[in-house]
C-alpha positions in Angstrom: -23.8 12.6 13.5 -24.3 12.2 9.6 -22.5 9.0 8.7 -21.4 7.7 12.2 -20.8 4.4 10.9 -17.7 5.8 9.4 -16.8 7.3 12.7 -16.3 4.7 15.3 -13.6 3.1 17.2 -12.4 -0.2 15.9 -9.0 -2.7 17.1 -6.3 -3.2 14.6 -4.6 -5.7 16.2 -4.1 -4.0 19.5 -4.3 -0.4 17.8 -7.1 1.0 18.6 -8.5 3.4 15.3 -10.7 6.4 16.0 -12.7 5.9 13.0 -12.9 3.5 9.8 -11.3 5.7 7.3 -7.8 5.3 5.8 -5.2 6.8 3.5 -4.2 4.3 1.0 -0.8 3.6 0.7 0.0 6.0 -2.9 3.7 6.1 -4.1 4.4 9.8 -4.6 8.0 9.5 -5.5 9.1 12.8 -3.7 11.9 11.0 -1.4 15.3 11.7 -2.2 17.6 10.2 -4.3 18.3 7.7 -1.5 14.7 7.4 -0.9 15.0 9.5 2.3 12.3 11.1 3.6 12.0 14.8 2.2 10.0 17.8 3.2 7.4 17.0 0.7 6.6 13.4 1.7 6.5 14.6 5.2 4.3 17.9 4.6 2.0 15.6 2.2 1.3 13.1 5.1 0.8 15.9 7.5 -2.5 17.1 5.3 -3.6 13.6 5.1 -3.5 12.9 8.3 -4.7 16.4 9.5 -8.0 15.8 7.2 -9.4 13.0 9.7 -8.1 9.8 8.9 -8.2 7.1 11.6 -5.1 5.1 9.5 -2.1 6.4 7.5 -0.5 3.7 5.4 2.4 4.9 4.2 3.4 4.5 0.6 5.0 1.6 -1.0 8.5 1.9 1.0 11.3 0.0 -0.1 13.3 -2.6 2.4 15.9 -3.0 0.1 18.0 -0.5 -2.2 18.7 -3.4 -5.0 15.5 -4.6 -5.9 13.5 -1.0 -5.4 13.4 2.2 -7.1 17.0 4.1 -6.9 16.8 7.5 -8.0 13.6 7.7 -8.5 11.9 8.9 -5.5 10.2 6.2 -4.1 10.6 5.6 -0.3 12.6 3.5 1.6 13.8 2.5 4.7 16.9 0.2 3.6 19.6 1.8 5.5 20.1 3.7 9.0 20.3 7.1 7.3 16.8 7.0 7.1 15.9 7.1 10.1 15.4 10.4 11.1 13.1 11.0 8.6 10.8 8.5 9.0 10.5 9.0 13.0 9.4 13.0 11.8 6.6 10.9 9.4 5.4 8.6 12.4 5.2 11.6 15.2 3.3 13.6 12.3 1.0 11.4 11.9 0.3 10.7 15.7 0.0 14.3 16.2 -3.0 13.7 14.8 -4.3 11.0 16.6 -4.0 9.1 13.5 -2.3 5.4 13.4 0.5 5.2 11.2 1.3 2.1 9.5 4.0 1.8 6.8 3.1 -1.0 3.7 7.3 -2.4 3.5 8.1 -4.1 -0.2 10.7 -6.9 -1.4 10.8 -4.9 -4.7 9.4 -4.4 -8.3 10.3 -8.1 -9.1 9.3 -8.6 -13.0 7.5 -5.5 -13.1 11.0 -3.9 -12.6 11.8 -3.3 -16.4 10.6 0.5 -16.6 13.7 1.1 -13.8 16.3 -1.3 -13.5 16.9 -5.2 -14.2 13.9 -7.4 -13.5 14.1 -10.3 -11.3 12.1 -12.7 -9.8 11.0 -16.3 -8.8 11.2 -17.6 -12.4 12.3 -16.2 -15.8 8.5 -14.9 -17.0 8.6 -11.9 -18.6 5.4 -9.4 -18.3 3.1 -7.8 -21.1 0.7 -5.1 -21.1 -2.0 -5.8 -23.7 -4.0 -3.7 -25.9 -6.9 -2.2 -23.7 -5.4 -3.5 -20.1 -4.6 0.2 -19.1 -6.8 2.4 -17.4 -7.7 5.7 -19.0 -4.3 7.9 -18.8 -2.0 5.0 -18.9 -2.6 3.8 -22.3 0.6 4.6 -23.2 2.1 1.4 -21.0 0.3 -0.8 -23.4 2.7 -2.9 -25.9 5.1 -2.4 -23.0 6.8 -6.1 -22.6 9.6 -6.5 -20.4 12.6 -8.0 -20.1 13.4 -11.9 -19.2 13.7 -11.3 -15.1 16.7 -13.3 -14.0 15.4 -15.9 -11.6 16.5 -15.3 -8.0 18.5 -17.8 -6.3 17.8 -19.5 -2.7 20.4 -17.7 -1.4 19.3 -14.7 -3.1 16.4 -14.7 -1.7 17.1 -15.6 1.8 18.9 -12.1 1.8 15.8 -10.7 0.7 14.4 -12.4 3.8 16.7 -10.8 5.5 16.7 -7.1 4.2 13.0 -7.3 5.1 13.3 -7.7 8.9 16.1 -5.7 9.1 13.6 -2.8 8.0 11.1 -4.1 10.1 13.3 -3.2 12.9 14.4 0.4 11.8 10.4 0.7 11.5 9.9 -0.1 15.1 12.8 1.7 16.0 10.9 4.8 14.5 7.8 4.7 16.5 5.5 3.3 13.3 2.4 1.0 15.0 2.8 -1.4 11.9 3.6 -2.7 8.5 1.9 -3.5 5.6 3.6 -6.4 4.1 3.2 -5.9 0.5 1.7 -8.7 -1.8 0.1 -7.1 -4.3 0.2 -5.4 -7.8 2.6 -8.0 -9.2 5.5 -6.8 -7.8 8.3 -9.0 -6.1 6.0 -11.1 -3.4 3.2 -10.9 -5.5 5.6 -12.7 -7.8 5.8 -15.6 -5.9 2.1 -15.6 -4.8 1.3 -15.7 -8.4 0.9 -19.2 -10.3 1.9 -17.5 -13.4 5.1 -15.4 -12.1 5.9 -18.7 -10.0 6.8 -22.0 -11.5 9.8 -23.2 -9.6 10.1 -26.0 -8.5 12.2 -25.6 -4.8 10.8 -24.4 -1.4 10.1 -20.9 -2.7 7.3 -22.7 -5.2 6.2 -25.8 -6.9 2.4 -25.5 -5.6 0.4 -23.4 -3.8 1.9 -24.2 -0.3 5.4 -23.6 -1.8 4.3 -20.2 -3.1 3.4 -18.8 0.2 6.8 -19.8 1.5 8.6 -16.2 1.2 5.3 -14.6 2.3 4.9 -16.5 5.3 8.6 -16.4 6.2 8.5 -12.4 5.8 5.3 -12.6 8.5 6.8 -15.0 11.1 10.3 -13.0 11.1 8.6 -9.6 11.3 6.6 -10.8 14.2 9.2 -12.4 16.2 11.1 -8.8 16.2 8.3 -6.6 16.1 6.5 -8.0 19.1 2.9 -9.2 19.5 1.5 -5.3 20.1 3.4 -4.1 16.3 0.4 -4.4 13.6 1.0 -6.6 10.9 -1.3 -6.2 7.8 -1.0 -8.0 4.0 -1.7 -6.4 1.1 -2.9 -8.8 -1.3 -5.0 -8.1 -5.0 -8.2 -10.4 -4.9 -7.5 -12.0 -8.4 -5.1 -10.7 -10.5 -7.6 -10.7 -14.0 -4.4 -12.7 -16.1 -4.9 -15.8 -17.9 -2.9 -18.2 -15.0 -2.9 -15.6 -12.4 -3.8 -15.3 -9.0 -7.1 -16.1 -8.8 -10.2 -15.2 -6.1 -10.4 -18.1 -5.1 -6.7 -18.9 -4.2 -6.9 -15.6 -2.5 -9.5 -16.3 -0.2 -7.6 -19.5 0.9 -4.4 -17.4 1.0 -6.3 -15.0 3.6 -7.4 -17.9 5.9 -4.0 -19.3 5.7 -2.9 -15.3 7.1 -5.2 -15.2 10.1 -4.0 -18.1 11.4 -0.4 -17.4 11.0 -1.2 -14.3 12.8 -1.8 -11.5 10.2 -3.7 -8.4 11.8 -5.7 -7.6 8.6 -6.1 -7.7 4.7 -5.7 -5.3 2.5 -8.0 -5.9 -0.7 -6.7 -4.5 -3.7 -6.8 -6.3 -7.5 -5.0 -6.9 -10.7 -1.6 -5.7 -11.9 0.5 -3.7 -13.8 -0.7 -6.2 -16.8 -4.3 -5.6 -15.6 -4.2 -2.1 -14.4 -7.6 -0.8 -15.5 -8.9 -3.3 -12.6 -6.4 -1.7 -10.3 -7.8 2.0 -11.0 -11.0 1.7 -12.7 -12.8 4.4 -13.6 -16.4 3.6 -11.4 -16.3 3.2 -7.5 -16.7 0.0 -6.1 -15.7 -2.2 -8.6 -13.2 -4.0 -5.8 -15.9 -4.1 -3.0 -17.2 -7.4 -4.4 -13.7 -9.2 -4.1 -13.3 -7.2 -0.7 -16.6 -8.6 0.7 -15.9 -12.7 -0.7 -12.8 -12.5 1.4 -14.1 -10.4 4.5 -16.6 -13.3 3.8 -14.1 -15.9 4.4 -11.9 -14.0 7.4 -12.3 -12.9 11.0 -9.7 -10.3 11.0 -10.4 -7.1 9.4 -10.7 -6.5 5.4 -9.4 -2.9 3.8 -11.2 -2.0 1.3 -9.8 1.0 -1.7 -12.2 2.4 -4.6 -15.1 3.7 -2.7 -15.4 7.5 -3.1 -18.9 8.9 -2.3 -19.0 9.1 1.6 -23.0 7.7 1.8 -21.3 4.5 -0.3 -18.5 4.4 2.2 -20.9 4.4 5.1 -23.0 1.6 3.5 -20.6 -0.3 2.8 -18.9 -0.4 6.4 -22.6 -0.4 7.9 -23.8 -3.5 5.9 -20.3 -5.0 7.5 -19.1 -6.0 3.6 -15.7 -4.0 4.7 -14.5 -3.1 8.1 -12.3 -0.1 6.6 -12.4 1.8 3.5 -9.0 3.0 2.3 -8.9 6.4 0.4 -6.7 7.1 -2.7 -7.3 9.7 -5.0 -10.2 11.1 -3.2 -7.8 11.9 -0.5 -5.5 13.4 -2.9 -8.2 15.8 -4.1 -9.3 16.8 -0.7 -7.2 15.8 2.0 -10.0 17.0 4.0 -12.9 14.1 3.3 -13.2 12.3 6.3 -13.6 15.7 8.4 -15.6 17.4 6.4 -18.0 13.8 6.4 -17.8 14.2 9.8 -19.1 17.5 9.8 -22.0 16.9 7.6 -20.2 19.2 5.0 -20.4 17.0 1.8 -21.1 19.1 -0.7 -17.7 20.7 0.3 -15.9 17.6 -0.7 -13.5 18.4 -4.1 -14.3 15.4 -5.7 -11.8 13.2 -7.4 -12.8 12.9 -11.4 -11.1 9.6 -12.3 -9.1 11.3 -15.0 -5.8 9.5 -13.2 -3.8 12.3 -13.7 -2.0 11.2 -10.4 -0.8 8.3 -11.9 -0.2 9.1 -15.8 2.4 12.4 -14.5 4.0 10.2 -12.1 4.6 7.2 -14.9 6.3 10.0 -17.8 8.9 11.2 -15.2 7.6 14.2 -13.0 6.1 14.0 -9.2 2.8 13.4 -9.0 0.1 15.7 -10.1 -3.9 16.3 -9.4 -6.3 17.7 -11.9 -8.6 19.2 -9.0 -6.0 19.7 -6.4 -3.1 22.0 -6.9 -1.3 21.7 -3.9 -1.0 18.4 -4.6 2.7 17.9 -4.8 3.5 21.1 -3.3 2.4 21.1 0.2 5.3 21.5 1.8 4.6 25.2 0.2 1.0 25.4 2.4 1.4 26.9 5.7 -1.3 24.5 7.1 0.7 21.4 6.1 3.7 22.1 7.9 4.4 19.7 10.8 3.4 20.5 14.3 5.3 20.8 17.0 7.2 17.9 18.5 5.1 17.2 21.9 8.7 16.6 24.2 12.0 17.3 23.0 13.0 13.5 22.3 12.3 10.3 23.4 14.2 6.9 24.0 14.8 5.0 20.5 
């Protein structure tokens, strides 16, 4: 088989993937107002997962309503009304014999200012510069934000709390994992960051201090979860701001991870200040962060950004990554890792970079895709609708 690098078995933790291709977590914003699980988001991970993926991480989910997205249709898992919803995603995406994994958020933290009030570790404000945007969000640049109001201890022990909460109604769902979200510069990433985080408390003050929240989010998750529940950390490699997170403090970060127990990391880079690192417009821009950390790790290193499928392959053969997470490319063909698998490549609708994904979901719509036009709309596709439950029920 063509590629069978790509194709074989590897332990996430105790789950056990078919195959070293992912879907990358990608907000869609199609959840309710409540950020309930709608027949879009599920029909849209049915066709993902249907397409071959050994690993669906599930899009940046809120665990609390407060500090997330309301009324925009971002997912969540904040309250008990959504479970019934989310147990349809996780049994779609087994049906499939496809891990499912959902990456769980504090919140937008200072990045917050497009939506609602920002908040955060301490009162820094954010600002996208002249040529930081990728191509298709140059309209975010000049965008400041507001002063976040600096959370208090309390404040953010409810946080704490909120989080393991929806941890539990995850588990409760049948999900194999969570992705604890530290990336981006949203809320954790906030307090990762030496240039979001200059209190001077538990919660920061130096680098130990900054890890505090993240490390109390891993050990709480883990005590309910259970040692078999996969527990992965989304992380960007250097954050490419003056002050920021840098590489170097991520790599010690990551060893800090594994031996708290952390499953994986997930590689990503830069923020909503240095977006065009986040989505550049060549592949495998991130693979050299990727590989310094998988450098520095034992556990296994995501890896997004990597398109072509004989990159993919090399990259996963020459053990720089031990999974490659798909974005966009799964958004234009939902189909990639089969058709890979099938020696069918020149089949592959290939994603063109033009971002369109992003720049419609940023001015107020649902997301779009230049190539794709079921993208969106699949709960309108006969093949995307969700297969039949294998029992009736089962025990929650």
């Amino acid at each position: 088989m063509a590629y069978s690098e790509l194709f074989e078995p590897m332990l996430l933790g105790k789950k056990k993937l078919k195959n070293r291709i992912a879907f990358a977590p990608v907000g869609m914003c199609t959840a309710d107002a409540e950020g309930r699980v709608t027949d879009q988001v599920l029909c849209h991970y049915v066709a993902r997962a249907k397409g071959g993926v050994g690993l669906v991480i599930v899009e940046h989910t809120m665990s609390n309503y407060r500090y997330g997205l309301p009324g925009t249709g971002a997912l969540g898992i904040h309250a008990d009304t959504h479970l019934a919803g989310m147990l349809d995603v996780a049994d779609a995406i087994h049906a499939f014999d496809a891990a499912a994994i959902v990456q769980l958020s504090l919140g937008l933290g200072r990045q917050a200012a497009l939506h609602l009030e920002p908040v955060g570790p301490s009162a820094i404000p954010f600002e996208v510069r002249e040529g930081s945007a990728p191509r298709g969000l140059k309209f975010f640049e000049g965008l400041t934000g507001g002063r976040p109001k600096k959370l208090s201890i309390a404040e953010i022990e409810e946080l704490e709390d909120l989080y393991v909460a929806a941890v539990i109604r995850l588990v409760r769902c049948g999900f194999d994992g969570i992705e604890i979200h530290g990336a981006h510069g949203y809320m954790l990433a906030n307090f990762l960051s030496p240039l979001s985080n200059r209190r001077r408390d538990r919660y920061g003050g130096s680098f130990d201090k900054r890890l505090t929240l993240a490390l109390n989010l891993l050990r709480r998750s883990r005590e309910v979860a259970g040692d078999d529940f996969v527990i992965g950390f989304r992380i960007s490699g250097d954050e490419h701001l003056p002050g920021g997170l840098t590489l170097e403090d991520t790599v010690k970060i990551a060893r800090i991870l594994e031996e708290e127990g952390v499953d994986y990391i997930s590689l990503s880079t830069g923020t909503m200040e240095s977006w065009k690192y986040t989505f550049p417009e060549k592949e495998g821009v991130i693979l050299p962060e990727a590989e310094t950390v998988k450098k520095a790790v034992r556990i296994p290193v995501i890896c997004p950004n990597i398109h072509d499928p004989k990159k993919v392959a090399q990259a996963v053969k020459n053990k720089k990554v031990d999974i490659v997470a798909l974005a966009r490319p799964l958004l234009a063909d939902p189909q990639w890792p089969n058709k890979v698998r099938e020696g069918r490549i020149d089949e592959i609708q290939k994603c063109i970079f033009c971002n369109n994904c992003l720049s419609t979901l940023f001015q107020g719509f649902t997301s779009r895709c230049t190539v794709n036009p079921n993208v969106g709309r699949e709960r309108f596709v006969p093949e995307y609708a969700p297969p039949p439950r294998k029992s009736r029920g089962r025990p929650i």
